[in-house]
TORDOPA-511477 format. One record per residue (C-alpha): x, y, z; residue in three letters. Coordinates in nm, 3 decimals, padded with zeros to 5 digits. Example, Ala and Ser with C-alpha at 12.3 -4.5 7.8 and 13.67 -1.06 7.14 Angstrom:
! residues 2
[atom [01.230,-00.450,00.780],ALA]
[atom [01.367,-00.106,00.714],SER]
! end
This chain:
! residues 395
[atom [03.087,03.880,-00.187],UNK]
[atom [03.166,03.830,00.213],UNK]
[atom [03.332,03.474,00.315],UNK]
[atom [03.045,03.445,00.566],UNK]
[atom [02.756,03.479,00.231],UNK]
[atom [02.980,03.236,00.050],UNK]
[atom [02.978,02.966,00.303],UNK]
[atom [02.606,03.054,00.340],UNK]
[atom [02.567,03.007,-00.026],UNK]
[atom [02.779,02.679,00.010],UNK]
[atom [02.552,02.550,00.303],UNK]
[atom [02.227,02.589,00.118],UNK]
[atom [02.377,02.430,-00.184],UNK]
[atom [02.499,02.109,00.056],UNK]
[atom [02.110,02.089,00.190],UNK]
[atom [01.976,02.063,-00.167],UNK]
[atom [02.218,01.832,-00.271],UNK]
[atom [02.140,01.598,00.041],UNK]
[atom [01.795,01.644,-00.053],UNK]
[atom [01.827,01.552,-00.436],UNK]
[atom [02.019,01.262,-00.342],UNK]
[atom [01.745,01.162,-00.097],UNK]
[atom [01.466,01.197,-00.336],UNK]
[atom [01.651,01.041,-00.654],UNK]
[atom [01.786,00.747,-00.387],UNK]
[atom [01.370,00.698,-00.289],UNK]
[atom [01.242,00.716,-00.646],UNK]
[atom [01.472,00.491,-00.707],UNK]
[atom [01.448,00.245,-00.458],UNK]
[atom [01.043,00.304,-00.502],UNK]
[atom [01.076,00.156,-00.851],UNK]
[atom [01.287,-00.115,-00.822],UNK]
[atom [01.080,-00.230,-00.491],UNK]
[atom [00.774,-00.188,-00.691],UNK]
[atom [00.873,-00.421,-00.981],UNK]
[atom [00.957,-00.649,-00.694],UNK]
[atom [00.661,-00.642,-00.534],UNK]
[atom [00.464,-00.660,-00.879],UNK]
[atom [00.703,-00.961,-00.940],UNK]
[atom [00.639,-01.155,-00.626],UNK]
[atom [00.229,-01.077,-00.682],UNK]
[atom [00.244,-01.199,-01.061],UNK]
[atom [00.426,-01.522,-00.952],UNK]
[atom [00.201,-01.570,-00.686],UNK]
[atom [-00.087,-01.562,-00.961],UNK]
[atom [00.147,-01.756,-01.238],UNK]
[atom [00.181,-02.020,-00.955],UNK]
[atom [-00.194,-02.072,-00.890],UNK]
[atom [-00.269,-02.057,-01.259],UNK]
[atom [00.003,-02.302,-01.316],UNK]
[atom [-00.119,-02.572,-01.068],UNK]
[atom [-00.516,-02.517,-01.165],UNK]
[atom [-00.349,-02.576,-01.504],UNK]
[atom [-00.239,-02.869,-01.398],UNK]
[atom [-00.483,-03.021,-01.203],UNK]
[atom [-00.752,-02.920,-01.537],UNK]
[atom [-00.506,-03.139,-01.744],UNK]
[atom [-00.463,-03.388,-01.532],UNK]
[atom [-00.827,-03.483,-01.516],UNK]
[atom [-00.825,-03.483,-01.864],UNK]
[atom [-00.650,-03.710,-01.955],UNK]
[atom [-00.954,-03.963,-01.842],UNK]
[atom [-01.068,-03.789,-02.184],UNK]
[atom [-00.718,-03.872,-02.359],UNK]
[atom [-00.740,-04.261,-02.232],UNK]
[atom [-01.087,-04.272,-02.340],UNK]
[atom [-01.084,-04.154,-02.673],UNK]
[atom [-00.781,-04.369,-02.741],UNK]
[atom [-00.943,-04.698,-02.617],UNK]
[atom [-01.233,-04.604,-02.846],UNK]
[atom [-01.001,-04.589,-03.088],UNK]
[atom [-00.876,-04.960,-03.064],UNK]
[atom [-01.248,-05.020,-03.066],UNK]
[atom [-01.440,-04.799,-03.318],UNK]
[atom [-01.489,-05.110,-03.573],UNK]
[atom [-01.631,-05.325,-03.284],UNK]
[atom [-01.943,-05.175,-03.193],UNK]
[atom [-02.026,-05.457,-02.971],UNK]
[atom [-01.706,-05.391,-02.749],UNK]
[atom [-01.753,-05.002,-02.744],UNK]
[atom [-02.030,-04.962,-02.437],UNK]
[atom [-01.822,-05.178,-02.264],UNK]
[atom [-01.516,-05.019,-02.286],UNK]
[atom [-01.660,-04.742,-02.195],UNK]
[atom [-01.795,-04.899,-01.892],UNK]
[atom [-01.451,-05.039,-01.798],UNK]
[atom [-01.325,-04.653,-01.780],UNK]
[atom [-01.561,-04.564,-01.522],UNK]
[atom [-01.397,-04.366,-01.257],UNK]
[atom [-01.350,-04.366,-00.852],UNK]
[atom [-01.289,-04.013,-00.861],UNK]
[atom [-01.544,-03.801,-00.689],UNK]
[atom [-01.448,-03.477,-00.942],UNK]
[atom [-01.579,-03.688,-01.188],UNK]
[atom [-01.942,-03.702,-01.260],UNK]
[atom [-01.969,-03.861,-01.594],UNK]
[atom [-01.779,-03.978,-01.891],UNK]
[atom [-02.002,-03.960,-02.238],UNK]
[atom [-01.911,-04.099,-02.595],UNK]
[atom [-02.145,-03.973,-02.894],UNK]
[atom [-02.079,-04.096,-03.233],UNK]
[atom [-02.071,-03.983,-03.604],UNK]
[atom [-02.383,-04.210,-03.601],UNK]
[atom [-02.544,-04.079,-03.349],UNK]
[atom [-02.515,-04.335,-03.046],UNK]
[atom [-02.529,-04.173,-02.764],UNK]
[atom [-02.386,-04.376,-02.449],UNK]
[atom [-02.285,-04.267,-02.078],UNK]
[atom [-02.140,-04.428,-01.788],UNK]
[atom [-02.384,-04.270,-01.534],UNK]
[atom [-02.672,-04.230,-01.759],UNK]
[atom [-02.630,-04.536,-01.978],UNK]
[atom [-02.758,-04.536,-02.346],UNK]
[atom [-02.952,-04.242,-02.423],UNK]
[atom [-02.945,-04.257,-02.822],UNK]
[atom [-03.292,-04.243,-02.819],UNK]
[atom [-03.336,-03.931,-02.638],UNK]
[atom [-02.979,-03.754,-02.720],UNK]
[atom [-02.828,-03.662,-03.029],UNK]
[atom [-02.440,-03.543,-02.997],UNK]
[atom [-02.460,-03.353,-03.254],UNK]
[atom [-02.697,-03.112,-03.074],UNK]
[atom [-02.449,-03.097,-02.780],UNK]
[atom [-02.199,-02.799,-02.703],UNK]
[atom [-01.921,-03.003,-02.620],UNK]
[atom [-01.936,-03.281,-02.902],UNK]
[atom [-01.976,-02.985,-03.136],UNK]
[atom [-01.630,-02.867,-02.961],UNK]
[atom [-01.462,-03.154,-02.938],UNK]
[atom [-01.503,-03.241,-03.343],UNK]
[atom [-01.385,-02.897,-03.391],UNK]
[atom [-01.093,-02.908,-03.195],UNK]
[atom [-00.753,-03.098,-03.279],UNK]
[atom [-00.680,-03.275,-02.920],UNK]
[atom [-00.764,-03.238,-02.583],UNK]
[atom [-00.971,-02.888,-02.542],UNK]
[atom [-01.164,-02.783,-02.210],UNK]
[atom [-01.555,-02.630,-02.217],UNK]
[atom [-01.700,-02.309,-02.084],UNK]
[atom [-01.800,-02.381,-01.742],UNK]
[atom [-02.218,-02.470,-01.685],UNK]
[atom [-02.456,-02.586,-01.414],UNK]
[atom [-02.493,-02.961,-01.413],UNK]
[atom [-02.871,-03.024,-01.492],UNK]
[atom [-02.829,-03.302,-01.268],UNK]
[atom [-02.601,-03.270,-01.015],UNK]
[atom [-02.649,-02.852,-00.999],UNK]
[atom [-02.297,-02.808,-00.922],UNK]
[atom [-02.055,-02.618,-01.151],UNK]
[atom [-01.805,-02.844,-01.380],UNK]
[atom [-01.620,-02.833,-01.680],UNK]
[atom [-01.605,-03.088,-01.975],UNK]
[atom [-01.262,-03.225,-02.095],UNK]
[atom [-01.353,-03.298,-02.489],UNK]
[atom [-01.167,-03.498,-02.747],UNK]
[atom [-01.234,-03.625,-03.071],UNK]
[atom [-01.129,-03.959,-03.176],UNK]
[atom [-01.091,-04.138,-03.548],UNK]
[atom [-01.070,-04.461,-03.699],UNK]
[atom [-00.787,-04.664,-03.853],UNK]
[atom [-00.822,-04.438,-04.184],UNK]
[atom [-00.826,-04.108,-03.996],UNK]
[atom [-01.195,-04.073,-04.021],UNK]
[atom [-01.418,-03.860,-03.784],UNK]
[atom [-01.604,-04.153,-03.554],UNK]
[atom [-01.708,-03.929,-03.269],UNK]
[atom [-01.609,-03.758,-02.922],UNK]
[atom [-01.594,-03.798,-02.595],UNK]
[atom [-01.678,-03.586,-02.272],UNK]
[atom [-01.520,-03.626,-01.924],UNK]
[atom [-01.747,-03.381,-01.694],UNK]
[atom [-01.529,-03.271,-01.408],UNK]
[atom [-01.672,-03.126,-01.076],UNK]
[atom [-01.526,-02.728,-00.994],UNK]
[atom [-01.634,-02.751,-00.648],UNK]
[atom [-01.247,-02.755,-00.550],UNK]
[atom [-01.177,-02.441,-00.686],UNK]
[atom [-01.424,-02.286,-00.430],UNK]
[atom [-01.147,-02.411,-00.170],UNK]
[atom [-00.827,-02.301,-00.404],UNK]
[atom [-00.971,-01.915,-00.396],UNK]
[atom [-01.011,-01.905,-00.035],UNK]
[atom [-00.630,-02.037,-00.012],UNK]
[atom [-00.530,-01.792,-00.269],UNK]
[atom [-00.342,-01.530,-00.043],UNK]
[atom [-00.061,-01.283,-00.079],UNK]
[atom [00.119,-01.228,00.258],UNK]
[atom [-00.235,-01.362,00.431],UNK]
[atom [-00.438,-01.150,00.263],UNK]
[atom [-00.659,-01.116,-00.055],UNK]
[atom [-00.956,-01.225,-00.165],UNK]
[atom [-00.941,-01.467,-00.515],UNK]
[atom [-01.204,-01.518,-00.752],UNK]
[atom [-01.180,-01.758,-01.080],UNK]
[atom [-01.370,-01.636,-01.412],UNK]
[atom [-01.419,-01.773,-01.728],UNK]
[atom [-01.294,-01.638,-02.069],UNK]
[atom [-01.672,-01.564,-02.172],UNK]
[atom [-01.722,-01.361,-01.806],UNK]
[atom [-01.886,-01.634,-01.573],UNK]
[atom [-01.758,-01.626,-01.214],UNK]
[atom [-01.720,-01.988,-01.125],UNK]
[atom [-01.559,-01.961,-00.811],UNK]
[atom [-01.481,-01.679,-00.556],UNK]
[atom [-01.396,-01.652,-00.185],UNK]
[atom [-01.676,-01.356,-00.146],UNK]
[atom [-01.954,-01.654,-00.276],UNK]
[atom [-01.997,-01.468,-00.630],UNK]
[atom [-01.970,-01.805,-00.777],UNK]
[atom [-02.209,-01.851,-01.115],UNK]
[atom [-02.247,-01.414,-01.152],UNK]
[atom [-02.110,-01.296,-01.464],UNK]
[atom [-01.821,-01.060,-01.431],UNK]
[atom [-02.027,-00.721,-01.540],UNK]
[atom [-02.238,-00.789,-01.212],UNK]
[atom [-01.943,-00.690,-00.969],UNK]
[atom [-01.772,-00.344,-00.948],UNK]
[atom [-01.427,-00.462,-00.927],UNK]
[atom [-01.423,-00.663,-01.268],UNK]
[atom [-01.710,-00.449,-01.465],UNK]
[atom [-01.434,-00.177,-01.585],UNK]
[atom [-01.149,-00.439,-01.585],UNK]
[atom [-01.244,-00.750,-01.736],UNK]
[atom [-01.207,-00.662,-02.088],UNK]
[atom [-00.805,-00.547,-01.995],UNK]
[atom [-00.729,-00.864,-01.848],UNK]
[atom [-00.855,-01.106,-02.104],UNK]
[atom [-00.624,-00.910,-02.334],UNK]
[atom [-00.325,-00.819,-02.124],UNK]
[atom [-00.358,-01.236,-01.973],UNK]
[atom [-00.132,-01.119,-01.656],UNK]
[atom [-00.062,-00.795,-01.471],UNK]
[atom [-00.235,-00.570,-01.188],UNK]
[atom [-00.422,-00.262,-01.159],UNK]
[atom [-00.556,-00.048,-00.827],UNK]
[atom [-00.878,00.054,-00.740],UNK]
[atom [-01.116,00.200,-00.440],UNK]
[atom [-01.303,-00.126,-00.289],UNK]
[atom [-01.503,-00.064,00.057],UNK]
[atom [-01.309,00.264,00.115],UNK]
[atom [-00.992,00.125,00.023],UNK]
[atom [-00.694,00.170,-00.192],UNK]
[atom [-00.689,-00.257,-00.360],UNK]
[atom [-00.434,-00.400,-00.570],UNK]
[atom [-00.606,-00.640,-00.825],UNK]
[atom [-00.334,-00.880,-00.972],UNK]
[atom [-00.436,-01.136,-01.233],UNK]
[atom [-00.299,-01.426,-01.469],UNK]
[atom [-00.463,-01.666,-01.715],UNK]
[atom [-00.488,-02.058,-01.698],UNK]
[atom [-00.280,-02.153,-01.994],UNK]
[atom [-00.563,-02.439,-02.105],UNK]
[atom [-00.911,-02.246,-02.097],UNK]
[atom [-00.807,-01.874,-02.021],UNK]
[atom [-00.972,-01.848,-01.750],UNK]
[atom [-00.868,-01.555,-01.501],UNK]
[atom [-00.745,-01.592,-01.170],UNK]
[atom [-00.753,-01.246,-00.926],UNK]
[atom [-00.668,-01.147,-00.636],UNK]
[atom [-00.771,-00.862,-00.442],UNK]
[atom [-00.533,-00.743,-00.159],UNK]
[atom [-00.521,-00.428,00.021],UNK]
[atom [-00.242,-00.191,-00.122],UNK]
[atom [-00.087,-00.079,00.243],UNK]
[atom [-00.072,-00.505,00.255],UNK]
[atom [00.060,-00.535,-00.057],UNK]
[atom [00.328,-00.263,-00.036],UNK]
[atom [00.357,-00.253,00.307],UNK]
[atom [00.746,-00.248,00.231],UNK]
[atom [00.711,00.054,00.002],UNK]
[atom [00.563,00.225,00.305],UNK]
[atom [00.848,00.155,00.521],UNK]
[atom [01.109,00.258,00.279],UNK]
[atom [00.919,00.597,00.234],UNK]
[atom [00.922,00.629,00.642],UNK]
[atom [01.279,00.548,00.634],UNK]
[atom [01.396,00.763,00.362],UNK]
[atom [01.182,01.015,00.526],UNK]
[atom [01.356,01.002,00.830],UNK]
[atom [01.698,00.972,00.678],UNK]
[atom [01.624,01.306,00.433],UNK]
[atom [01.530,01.488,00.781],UNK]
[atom [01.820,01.402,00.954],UNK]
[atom [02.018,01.455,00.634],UNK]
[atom [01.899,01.809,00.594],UNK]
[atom [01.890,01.901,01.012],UNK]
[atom [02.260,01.815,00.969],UNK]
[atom [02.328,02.023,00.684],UNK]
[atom [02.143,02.342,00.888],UNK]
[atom [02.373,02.213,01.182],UNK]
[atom [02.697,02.278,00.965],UNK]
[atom [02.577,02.580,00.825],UNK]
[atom [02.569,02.726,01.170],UNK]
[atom [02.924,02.589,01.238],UNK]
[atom [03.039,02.728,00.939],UNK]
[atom [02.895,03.078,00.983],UNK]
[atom [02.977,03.113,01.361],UNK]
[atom [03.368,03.019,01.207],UNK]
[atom [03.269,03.240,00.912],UNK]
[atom [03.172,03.519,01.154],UNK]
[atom [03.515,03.480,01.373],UNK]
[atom [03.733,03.476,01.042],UNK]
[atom [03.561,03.833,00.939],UNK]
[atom [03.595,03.954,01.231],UNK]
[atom [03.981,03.919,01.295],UNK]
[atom [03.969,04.032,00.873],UNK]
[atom [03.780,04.302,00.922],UNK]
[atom [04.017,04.418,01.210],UNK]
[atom [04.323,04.365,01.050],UNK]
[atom [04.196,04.535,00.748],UNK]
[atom [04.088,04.832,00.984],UNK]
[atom [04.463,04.873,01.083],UNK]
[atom [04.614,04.798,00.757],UNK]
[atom [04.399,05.122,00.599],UNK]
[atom [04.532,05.354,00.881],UNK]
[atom [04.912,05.212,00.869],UNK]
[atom [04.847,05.321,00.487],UNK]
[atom [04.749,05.653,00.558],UNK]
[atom [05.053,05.715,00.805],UNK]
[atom [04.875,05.637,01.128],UNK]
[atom [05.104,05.439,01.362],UNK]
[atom [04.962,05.473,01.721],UNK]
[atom [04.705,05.190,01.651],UNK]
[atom [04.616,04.984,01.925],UNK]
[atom [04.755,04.603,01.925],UNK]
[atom [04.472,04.355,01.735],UNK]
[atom [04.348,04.130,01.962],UNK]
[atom [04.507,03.773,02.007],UNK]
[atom [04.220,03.553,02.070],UNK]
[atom [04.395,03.162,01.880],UNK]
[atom [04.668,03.028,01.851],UNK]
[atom [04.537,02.938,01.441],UNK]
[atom [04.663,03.104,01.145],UNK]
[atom [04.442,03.404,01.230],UNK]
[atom [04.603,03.457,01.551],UNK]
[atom [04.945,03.440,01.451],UNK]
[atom [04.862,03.684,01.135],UNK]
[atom [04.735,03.914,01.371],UNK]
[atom [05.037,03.875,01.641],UNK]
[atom [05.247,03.893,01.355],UNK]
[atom [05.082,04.226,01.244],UNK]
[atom [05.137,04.389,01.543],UNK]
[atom [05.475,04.292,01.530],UNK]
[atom [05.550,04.471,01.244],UNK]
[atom [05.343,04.825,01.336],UNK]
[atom [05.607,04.796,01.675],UNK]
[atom [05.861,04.759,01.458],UNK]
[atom [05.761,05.026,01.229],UNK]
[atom [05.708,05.248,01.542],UNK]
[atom [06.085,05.195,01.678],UNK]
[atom [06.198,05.186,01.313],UNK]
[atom [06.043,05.547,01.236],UNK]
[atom [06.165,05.653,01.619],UNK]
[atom [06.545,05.552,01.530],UNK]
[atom [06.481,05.773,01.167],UNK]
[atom [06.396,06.030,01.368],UNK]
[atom [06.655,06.043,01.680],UNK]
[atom [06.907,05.991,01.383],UNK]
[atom [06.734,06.334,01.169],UNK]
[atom [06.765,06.548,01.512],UNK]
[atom [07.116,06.400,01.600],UNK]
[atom [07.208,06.480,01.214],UNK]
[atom [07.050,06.883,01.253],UNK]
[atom [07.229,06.930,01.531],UNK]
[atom [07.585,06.872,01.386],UNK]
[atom [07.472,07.041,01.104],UNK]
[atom [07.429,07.343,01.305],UNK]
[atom [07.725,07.301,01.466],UNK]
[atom [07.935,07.277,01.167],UNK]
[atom [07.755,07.588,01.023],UNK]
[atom [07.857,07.806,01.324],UNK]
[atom [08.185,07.663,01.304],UNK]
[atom [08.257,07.846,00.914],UNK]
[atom [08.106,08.137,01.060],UNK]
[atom [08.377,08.184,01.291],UNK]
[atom [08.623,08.073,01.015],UNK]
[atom [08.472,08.326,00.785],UNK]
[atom [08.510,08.606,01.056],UNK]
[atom [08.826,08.481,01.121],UNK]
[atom [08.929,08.484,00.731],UNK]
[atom [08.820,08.888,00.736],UNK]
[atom [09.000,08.999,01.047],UNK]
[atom [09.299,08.864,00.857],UNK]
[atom [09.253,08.995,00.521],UNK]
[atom [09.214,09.319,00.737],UNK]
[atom [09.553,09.290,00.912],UNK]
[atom [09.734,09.233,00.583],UNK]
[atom [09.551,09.498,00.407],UNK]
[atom [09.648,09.726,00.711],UNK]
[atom [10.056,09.582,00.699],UNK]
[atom [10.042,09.645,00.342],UNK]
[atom [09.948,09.974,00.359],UNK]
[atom [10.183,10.091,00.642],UNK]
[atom [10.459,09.925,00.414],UNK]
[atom [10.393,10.178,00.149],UNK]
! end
């Protein structure tokens, strides 16, 4: 494999790292800014149901101090009416406050004694309140009279021996929760609605007040998953857009409390961290291409000085000397290896020059030196000759 497809290779594996970290660090971020989000919605909700809570409690305990004052009084029938009278209340969310007996007296502070006409035990909220241990809240209902919405704080209340004497009813006017739903906002925006356990809408900023849940598209396929769940959110298409629908439960009627709010409101944040990671994997991965274009215009000058040198090293190996000098172009490791390189072929050269001066100097004493016993062998004959011929003439 070539150093330029390695760094290649190394390049694309850089850009898909930069991009796994970019999409890990979003998803990421996405969920824990979700949760958030979901966090700061639910509390939103929690808080509303919290202080409707309250304010629900709060006007019942007129039905607390009632049925306690009946109390002192159940074995004083004489004293009863006019206790009750003495609790009549200055507050305009109040409309009425009714005692009904065991007996069947019948007595309220706006209506007086209707004993005669009413019997308690025929009424939804004296039937609840004998039922229930404590302080207990009704379904929400039209006033007959005053043909607004309210709710009835109930309580029983017993004599000195613990026996069942009767109930009483504090009706309580809703017509303030018309102005807590139009208040009800997340970041400005939403539209709240208030619904009873049993699916009556008794207030709601679009005026669906006194509609039953099933009647409107946004709670129809919901409702059912919030009574059980109590808290939480869901999304859905309303008037051609993406809602968020978060929801909680008043702790003393369970009654629901929604809002609607517009998801690109509602996770408006979510949007910007997905432009901003966008942006960020973008310039992440442009950079990535940018070094990869570095690295193989470097990768391109390293194989080229390589692929050079290893040119000229293959023809020094097969004996070829008169190579022309490699081209200096740095003063890097490259471009001393390849001064270096033709360093060594001069060398060589002169090297393999001096062999070869030496070989001719060394021939030509050789010859020398064999001409020279030549002569000494000619000479050697001529004068075994003369002493052959002196021997002879001796004889």
């Amino acid at each position: 494999m070539s150093i330029r497809l390695k760094l290649l290779l190394t390049g694309i594996v850089m850009a898909v790292l930069v991009a796994a970290i970019c999409i890990i660090g979003y998803i990421t971020a996405e969920r824990a800014l979700t949760a958030s989000i979901s966090g700061e919605i639910n509390a939103v909700l929690a808080n509303e149901c919290s202080e409707l809570d309250g304010y629900l409690r709060e006007k019942g305990k007129l039905a607390d101090a009632t049925a306690n004052l009946l109390e002192e009084f159940v074995d004083r029938p004489e004293r009863l009416d006019q206790a009750l009278v003495s609790l009549g209340s200055n507050d305009p969310e109040v409309f009425d406050i009714v005692n009904g007996t065991e007996d069947n007296h019948f007595i309220g502070w706006v209506g007086g004694d209707a004993s005669d006409r009413v019997n308690p035990h025929d009424r939804p909220w004296y039937q609840q309140a004998v039922k229930t241990s404590g302080l207990s809240f009704t379904a929400p209902y039209e006033d007959i009279t005053q043909k607004k919405m309210i709710v009835s704080a109930t309580r029983s209340y017993s004599d000195r021996t613990g026996a069942l004497r009767g109930g009483v009813c504090v009706d309580i006017s809703l017509d303030t929760l018309g102005e807590r739903v139009k208040s009800l906002k997340y970041h400005g925006e939403g539209e709240g609605v208030i619904v009873s356990s049993d699916g009556l809408i008794i207030a709601s900023s679009e005026g669906y007040a006194m509609k039953r849940a099933e009647d409107t598209s946004v709670l129809k396929a919901h409702f059912s998953e919030m009574i059980q769940k109590k808290s939480g959110y869901f999304s859905m298409e309303k008037n051609g857009e993406e809602q968020i629908i978060a929801y909680g439960t008043v702790p003393s009627t369970g009654w629901i409390v929604a809002i609607a709010v517009p998801k690109s409101v509602a996770f408006a944040q979510l949007e910007s961290l997905k432009m901003t990671y966008g942006v960020l994997s973008v310039v992440g991965i442009l950079l990535v291409i940018g070094i990869i274009i570095v690295l193989l215009r470097f990768a391109a000058t390293i194989t080229t000085a390589t692929e050079a040198l290893t040119g000229h090293v293959d023809a020094l190996a097969h004996g070829q000397l008169n190579l022309p000098d490699l081209p200096v172009n740095s003063d890097d490791e490259l471009g001393r290896l390849a001064a270096n390189f033709n360093t060594m072929v001069g060398n060589i050269r002169s090297l393999i020059r001096q062999v070869a001066s030496t070989a001719e100097q060394l021939a030509a004493s050789s010859e020398e030196l064999t001409a020279g016993a030549h002569q000494m062998a000619e000479s050697a004959t001529e004068i075994a000759g003369t002493v052959s011929s002196v021997a002879t003439g001796t004889e």
